[in-house]
N, CA, C and O atoms as a CHARMM CRD file, in Angstrom:
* protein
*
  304
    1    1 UNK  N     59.75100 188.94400 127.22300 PROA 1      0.00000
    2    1 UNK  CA    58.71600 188.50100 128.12300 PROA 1      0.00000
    3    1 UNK  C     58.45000 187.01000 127.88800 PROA 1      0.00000
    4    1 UNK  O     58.29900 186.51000 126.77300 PROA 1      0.00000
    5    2 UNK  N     58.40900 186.34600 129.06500 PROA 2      0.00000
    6    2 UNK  CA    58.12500 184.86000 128.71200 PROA 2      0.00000
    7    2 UNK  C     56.66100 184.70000 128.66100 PROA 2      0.00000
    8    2 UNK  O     55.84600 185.24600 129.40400 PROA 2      0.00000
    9    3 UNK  N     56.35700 183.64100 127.40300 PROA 3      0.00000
   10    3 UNK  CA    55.10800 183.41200 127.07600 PROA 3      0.00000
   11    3 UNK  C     55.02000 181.76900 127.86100 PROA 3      0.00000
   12    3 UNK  O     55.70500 180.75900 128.02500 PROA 3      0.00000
   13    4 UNK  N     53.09900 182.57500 128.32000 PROA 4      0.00000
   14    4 UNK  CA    52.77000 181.30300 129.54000 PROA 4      0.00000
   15    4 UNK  C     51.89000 180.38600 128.38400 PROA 4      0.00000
   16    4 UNK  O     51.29900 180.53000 127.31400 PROA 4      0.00000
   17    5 UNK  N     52.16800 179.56500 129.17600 PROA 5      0.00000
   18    5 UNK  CA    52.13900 178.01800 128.55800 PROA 5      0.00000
   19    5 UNK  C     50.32000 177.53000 129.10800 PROA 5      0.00000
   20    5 UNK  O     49.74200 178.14000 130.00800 PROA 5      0.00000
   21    6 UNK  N     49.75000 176.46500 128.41600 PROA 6      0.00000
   22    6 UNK  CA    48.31300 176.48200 128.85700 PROA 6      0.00000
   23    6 UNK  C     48.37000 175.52900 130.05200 PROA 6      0.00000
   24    6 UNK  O     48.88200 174.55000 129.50900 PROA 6      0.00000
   25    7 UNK  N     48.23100 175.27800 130.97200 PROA 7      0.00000
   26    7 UNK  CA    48.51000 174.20000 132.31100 PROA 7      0.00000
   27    7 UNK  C     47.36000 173.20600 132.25700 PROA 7      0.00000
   28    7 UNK  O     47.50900 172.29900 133.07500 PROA 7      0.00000
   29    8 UNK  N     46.66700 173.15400 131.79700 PROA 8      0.00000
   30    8 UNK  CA    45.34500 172.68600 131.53000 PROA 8      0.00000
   31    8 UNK  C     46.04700 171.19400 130.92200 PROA 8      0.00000
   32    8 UNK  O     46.28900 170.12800 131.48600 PROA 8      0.00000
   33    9 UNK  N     46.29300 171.78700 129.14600 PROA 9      0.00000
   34    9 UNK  CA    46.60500 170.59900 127.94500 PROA 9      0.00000
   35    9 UNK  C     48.38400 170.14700 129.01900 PROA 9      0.00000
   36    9 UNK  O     48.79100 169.06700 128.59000 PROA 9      0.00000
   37   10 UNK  N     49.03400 170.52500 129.78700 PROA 10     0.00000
   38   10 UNK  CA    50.05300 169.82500 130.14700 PROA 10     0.00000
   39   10 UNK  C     50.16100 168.66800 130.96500 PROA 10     0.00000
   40   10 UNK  O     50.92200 167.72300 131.17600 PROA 10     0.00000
   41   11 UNK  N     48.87800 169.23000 131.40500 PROA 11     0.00000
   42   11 UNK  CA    48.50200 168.30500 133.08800 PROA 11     0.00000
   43   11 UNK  C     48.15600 166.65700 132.55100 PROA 11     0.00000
   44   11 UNK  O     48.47300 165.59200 133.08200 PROA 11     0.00000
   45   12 UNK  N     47.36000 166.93200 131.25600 PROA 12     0.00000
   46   12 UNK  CA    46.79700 166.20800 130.77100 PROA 12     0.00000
   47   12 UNK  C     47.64100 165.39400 129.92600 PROA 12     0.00000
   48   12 UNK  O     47.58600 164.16400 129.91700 PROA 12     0.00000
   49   13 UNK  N     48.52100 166.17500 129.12500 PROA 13     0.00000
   50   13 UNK  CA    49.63200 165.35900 128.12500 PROA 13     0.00000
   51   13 UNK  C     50.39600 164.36100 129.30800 PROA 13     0.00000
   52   13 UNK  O     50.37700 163.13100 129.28200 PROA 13     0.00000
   53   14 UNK  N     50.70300 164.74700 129.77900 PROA 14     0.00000
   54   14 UNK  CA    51.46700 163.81100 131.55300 PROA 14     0.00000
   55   14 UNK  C     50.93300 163.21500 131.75800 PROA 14     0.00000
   56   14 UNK  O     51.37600 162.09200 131.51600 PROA 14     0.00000
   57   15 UNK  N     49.13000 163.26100 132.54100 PROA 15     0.00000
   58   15 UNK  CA    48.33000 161.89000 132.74200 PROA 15     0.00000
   59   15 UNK  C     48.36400 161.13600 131.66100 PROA 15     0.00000
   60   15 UNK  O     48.45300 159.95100 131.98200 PROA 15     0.00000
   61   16 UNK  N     48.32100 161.36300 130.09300 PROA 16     0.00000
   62   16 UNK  CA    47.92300 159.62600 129.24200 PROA 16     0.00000
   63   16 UNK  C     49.69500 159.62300 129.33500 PROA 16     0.00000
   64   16 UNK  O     50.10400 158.86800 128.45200 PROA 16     0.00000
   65   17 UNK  N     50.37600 159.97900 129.80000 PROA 17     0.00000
   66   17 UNK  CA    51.76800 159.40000 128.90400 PROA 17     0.00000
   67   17 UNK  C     52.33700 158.33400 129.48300 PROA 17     0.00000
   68   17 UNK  O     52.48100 158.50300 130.69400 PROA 17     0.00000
   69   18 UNK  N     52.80500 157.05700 128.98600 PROA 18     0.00000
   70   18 UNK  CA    53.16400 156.20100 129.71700 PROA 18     0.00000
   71   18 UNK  C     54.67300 155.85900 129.46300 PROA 18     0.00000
   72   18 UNK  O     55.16900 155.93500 128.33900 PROA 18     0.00000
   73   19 UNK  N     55.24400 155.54500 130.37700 PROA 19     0.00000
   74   19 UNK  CA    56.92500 155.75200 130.12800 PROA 19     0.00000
   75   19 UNK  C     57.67900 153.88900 129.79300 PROA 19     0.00000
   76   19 UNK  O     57.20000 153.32500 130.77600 PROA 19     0.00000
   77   20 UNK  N     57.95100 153.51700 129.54000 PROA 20     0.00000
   78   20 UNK  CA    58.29700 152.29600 129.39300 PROA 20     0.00000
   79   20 UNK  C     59.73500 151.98000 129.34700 PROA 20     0.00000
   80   20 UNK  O     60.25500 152.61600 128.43100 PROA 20     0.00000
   81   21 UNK  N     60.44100 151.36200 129.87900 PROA 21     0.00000
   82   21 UNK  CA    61.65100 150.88600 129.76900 PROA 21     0.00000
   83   21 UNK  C     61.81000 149.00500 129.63300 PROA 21     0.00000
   84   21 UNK  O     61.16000 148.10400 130.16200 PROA 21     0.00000
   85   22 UNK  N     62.81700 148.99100 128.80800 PROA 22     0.00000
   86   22 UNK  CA    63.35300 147.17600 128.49300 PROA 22     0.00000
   87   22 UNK  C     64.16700 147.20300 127.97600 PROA 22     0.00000
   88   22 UNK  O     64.47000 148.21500 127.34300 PROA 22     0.00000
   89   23 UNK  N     64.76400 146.33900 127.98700 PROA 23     0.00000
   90   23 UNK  CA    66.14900 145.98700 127.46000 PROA 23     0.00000
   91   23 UNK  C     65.98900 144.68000 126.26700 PROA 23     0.00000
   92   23 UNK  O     65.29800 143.66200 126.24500 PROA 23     0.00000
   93   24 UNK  N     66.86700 145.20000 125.43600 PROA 24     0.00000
   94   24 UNK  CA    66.52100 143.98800 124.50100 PROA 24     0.00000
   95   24 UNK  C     68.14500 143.69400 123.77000 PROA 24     0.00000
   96   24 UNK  O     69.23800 144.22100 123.98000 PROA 24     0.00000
   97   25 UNK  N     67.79600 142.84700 123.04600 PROA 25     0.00000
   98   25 UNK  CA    69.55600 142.66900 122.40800 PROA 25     0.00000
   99   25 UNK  C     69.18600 143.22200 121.12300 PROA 25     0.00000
  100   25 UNK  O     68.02800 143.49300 120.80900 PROA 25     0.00000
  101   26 UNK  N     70.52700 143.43300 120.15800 PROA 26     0.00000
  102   26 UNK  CA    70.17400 143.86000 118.83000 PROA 26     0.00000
  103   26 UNK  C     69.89300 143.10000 118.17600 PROA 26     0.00000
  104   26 UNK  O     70.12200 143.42600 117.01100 PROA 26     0.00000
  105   27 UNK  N     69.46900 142.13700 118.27900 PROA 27     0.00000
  106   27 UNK  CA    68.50200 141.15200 117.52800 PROA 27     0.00000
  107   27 UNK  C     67.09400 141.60600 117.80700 PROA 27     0.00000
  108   27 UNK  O     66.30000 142.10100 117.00700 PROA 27     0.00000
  109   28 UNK  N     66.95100 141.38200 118.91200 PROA 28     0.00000
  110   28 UNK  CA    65.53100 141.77200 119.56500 PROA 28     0.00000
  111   28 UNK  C     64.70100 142.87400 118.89500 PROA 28     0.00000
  112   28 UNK  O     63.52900 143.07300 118.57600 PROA 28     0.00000
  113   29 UNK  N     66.40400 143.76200 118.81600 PROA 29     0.00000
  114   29 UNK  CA    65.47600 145.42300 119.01100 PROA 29     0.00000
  115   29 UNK  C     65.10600 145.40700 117.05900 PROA 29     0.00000
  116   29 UNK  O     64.00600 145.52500 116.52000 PROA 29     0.00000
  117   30 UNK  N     66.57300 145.20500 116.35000 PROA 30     0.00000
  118   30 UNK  CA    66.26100 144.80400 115.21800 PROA 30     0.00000
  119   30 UNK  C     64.96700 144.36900 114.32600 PROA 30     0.00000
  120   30 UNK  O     64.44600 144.76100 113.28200 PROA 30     0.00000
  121   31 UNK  N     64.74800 143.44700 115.20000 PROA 31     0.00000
  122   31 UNK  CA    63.20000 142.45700 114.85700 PROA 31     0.00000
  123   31 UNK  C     61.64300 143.57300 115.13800 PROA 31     0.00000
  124   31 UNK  O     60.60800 143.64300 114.47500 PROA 31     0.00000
  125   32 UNK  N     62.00600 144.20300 116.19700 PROA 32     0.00000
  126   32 UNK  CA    61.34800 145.00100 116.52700 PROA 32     0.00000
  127   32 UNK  C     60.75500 146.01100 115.38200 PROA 32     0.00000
  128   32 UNK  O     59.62400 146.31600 115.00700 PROA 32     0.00000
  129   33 UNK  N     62.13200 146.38800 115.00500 PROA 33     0.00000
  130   33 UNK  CA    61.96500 147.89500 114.61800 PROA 33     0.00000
  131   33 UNK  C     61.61800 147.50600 112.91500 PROA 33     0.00000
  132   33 UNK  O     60.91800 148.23300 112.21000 PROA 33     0.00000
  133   34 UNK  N     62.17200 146.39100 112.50200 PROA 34     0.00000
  134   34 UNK  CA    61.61200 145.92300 110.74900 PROA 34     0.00000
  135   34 UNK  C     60.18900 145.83000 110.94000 PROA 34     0.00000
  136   34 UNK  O     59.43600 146.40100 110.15000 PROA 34     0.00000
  137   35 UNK  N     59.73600 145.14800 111.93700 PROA 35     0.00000
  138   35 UNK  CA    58.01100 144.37700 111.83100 PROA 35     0.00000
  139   35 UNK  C     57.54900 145.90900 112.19400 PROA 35     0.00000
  140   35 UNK  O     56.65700 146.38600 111.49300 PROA 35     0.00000
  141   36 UNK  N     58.04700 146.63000 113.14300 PROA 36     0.00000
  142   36 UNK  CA    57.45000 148.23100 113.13700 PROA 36     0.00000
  143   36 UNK  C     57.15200 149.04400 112.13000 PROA 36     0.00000
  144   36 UNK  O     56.08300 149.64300 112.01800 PROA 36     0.00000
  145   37 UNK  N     58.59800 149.12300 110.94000 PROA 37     0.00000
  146   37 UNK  CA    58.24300 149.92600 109.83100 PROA 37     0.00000
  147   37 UNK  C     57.98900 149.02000 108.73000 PROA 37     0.00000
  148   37 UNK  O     58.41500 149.21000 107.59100 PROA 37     0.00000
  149   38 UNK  N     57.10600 147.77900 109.18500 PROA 38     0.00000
  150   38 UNK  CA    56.10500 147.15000 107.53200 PROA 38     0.00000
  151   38 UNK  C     54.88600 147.45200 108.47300 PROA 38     0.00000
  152   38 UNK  O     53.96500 147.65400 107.68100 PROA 38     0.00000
  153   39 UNK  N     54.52300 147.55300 109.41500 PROA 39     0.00000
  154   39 UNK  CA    53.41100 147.94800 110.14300 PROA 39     0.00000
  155   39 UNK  C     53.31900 149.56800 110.18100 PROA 39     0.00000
  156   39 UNK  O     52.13000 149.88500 110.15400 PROA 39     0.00000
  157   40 UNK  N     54.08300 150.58400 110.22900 PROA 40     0.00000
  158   40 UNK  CA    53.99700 152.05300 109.85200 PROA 40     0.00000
  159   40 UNK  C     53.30100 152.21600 108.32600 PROA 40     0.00000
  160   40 UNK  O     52.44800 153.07300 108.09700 PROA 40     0.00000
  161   41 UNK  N     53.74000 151.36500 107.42400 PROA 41     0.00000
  162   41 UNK  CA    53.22900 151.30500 106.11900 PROA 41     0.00000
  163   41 UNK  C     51.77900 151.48300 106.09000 PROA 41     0.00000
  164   41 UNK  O     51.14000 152.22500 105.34500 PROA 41     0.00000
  165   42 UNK  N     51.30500 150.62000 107.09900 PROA 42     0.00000
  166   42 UNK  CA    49.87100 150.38400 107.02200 PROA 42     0.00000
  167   42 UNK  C     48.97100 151.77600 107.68300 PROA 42     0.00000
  168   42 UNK  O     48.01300 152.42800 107.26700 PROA 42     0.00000
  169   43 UNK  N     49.62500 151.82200 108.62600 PROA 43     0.00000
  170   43 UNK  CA    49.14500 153.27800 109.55400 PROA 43     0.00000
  171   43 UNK  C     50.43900 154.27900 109.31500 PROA 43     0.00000
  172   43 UNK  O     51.49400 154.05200 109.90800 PROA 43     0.00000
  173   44 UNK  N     50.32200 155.21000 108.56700 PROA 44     0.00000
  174   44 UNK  CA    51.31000 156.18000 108.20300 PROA 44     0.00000
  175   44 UNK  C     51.39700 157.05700 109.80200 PROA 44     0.00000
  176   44 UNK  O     52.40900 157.12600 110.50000 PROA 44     0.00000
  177   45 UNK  N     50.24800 157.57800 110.06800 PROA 45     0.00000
  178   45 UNK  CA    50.44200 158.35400 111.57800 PROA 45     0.00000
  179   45 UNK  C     50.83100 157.69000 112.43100 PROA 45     0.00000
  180   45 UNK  O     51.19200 158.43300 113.34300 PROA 45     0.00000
  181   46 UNK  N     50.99300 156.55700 112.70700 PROA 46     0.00000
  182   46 UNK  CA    51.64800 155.91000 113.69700 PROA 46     0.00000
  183   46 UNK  C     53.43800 156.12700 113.84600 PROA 46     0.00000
  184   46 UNK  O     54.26700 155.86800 112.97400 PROA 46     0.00000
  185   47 UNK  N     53.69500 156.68100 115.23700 PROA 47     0.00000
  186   47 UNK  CA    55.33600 156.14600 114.60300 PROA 47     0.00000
  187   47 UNK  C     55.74000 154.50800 115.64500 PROA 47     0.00000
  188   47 UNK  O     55.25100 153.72600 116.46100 PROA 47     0.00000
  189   48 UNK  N     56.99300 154.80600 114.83700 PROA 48     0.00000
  190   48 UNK  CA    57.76400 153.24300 115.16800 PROA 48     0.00000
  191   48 UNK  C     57.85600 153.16200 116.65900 PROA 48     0.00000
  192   48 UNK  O     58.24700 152.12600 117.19800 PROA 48     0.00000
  193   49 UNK  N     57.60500 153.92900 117.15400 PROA 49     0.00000
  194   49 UNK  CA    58.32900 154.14900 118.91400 PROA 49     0.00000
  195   49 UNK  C     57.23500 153.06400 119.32300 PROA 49     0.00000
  196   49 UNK  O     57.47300 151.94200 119.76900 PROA 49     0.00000
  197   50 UNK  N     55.63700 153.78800 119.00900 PROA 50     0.00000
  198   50 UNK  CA    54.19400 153.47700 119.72200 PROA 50     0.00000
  199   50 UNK  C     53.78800 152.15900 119.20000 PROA 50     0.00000
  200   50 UNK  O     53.15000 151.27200 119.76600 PROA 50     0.00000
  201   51 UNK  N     54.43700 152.21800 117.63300 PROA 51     0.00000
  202   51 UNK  CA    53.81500 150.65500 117.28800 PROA 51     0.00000
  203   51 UNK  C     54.65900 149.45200 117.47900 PROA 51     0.00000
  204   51 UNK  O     54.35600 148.26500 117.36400 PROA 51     0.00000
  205   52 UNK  N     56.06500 150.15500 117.87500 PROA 52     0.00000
  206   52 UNK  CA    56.95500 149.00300 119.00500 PROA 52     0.00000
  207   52 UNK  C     56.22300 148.64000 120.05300 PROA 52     0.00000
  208   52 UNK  O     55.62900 147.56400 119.97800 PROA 52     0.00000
  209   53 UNK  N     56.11000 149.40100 121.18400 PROA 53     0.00000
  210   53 UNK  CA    55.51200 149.32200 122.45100 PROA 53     0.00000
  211   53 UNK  C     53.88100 148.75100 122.24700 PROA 53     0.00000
  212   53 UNK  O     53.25000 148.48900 123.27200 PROA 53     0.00000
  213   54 UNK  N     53.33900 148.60100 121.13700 PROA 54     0.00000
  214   54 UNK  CA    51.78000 148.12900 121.10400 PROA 54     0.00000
  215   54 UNK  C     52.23300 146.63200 120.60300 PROA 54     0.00000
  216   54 UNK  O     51.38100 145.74600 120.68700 PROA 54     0.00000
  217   55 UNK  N     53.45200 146.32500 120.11700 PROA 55     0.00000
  218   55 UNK  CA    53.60000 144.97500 119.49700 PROA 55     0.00000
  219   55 UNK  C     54.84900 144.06800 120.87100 PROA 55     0.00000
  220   55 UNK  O     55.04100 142.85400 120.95000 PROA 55     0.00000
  221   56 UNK  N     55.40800 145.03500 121.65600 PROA 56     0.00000
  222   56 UNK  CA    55.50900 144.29900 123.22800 PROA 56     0.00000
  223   56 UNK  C     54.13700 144.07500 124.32400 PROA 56     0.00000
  224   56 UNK  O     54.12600 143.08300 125.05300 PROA 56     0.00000
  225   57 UNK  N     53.22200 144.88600 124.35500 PROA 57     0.00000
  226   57 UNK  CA    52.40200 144.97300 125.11700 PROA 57     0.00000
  227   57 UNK  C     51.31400 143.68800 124.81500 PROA 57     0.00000
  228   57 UNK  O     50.76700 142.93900 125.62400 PROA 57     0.00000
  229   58 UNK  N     51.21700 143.73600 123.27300 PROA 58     0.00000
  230   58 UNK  CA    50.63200 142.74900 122.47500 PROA 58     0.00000
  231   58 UNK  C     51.28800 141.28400 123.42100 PROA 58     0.00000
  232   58 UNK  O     50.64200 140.61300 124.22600 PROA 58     0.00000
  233   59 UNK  N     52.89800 141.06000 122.97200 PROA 59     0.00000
  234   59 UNK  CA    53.15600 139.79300 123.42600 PROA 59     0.00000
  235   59 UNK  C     53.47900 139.62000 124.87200 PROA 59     0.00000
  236   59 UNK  O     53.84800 138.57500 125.40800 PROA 59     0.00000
  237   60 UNK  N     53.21500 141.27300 125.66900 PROA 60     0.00000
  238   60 UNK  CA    53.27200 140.54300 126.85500 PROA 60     0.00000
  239   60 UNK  C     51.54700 139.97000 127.33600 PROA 60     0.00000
  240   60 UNK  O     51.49400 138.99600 128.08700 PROA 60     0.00000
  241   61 UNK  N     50.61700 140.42700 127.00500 PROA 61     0.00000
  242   61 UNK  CA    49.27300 140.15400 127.23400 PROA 61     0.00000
  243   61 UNK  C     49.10400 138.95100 126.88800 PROA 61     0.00000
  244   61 UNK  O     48.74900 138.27400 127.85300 PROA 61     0.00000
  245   62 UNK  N     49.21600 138.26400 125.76300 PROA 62     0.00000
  246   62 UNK  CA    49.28600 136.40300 125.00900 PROA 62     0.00000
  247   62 UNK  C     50.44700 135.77700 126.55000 PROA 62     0.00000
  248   62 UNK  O     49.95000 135.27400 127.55800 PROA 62     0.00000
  249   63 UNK  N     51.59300 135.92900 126.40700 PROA 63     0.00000
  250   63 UNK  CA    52.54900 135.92900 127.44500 PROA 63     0.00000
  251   63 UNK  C     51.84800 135.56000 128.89300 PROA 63     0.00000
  252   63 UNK  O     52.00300 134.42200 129.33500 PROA 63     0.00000
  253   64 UNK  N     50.96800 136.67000 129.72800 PROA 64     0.00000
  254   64 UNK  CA    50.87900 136.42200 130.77900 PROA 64     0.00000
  255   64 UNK  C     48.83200 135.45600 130.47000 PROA 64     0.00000
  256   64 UNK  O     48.14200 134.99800 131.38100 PROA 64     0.00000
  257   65 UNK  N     48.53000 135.46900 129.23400 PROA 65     0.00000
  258   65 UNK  CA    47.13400 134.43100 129.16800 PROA 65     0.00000
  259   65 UNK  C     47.98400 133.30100 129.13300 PROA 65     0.00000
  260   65 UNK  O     47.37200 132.45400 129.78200 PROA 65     0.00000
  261   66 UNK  N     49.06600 132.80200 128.73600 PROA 66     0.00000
  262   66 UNK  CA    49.84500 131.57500 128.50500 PROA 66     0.00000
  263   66 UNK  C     50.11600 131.10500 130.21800 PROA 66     0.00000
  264   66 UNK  O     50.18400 130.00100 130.75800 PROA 66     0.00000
  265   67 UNK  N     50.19200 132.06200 130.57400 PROA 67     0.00000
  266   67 UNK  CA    51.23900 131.85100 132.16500 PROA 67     0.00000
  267   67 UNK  C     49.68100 131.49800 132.79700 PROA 67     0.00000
  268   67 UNK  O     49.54800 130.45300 133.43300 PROA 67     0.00000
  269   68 UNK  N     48.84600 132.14900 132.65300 PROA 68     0.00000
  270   68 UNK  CA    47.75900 132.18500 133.90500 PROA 68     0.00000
  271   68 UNK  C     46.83700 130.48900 133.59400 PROA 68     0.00000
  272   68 UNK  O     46.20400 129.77200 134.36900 PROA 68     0.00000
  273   69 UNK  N     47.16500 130.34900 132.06700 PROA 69     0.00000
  274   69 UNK  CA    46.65500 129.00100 131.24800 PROA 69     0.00000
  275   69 UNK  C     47.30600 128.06200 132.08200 PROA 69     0.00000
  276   69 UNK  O     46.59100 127.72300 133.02500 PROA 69     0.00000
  277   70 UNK  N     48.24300 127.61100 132.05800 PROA 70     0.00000
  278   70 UNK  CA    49.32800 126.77000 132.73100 PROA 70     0.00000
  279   70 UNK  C     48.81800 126.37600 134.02700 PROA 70     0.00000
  280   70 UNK  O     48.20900 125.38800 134.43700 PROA 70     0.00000
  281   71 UNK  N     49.37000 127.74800 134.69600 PROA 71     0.00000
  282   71 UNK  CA    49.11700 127.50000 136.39500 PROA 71     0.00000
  283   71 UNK  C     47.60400 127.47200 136.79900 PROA 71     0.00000
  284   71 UNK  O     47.32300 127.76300 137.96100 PROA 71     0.00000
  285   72 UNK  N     46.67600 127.16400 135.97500 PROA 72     0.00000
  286   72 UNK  CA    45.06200 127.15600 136.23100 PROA 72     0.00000
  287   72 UNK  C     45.29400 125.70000 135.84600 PROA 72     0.00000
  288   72 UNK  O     44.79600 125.02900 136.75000 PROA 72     0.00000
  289   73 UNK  N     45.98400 124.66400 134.63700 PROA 73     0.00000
  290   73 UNK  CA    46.22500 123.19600 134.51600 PROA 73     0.00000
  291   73 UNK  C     46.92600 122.86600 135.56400 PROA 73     0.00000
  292   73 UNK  O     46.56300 121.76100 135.96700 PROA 73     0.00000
  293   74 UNK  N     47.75800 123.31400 136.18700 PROA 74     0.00000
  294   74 UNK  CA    48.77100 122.99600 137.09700 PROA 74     0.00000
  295   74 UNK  C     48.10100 122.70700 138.48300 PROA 74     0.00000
  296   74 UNK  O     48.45100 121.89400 139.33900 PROA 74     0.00000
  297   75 UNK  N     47.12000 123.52000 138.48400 PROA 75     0.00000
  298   75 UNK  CA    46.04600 123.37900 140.49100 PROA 75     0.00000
  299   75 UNK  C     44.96600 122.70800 139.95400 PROA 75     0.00000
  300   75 UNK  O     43.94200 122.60200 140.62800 PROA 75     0.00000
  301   76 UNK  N     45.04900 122.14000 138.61600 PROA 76     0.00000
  302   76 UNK  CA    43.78100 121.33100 138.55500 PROA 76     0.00000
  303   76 UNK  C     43.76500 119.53700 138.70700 PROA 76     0.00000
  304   76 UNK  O     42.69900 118.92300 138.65000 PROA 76     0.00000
């Protein structure tokens, strides 16, 4: 007999999940994944996947304050 699943906690695991794709070189990803596991050290529950993607999200946010900095000097 197949055992039913709760639809409730699924609906929900799907709404927070966010999917991300990039491409990086093996340098990139490299760099990534060392500064990830001296940063796992610090937060043991964290894994490397989430504290990758919080340390891109990190430099894309500085990234697009840099861009919006610029083109606000640029129309002035």
């Amino acid at each position: 007999m197949a055992k039913q699943r709760k639809h409730g906690y699924e609906k929900k695991a799907k709404v927070n999940m966010r999917k991300t794709t990039i491409e990086l070189t093996e340098e990139q990803y490299f760099f990534l994944k060392e500064k990830a596991l001296e940063l796992q050290k610090l937060n043991q529950n964290a894994s490397v996947v989430s504290i990758i993607r919080d340390l891109i999200d990190k430099d894309l946010q500085e990234w697009e304050k840099k861009r919006k900095k610029k083109t606000a000097e640029d129309h002035a």
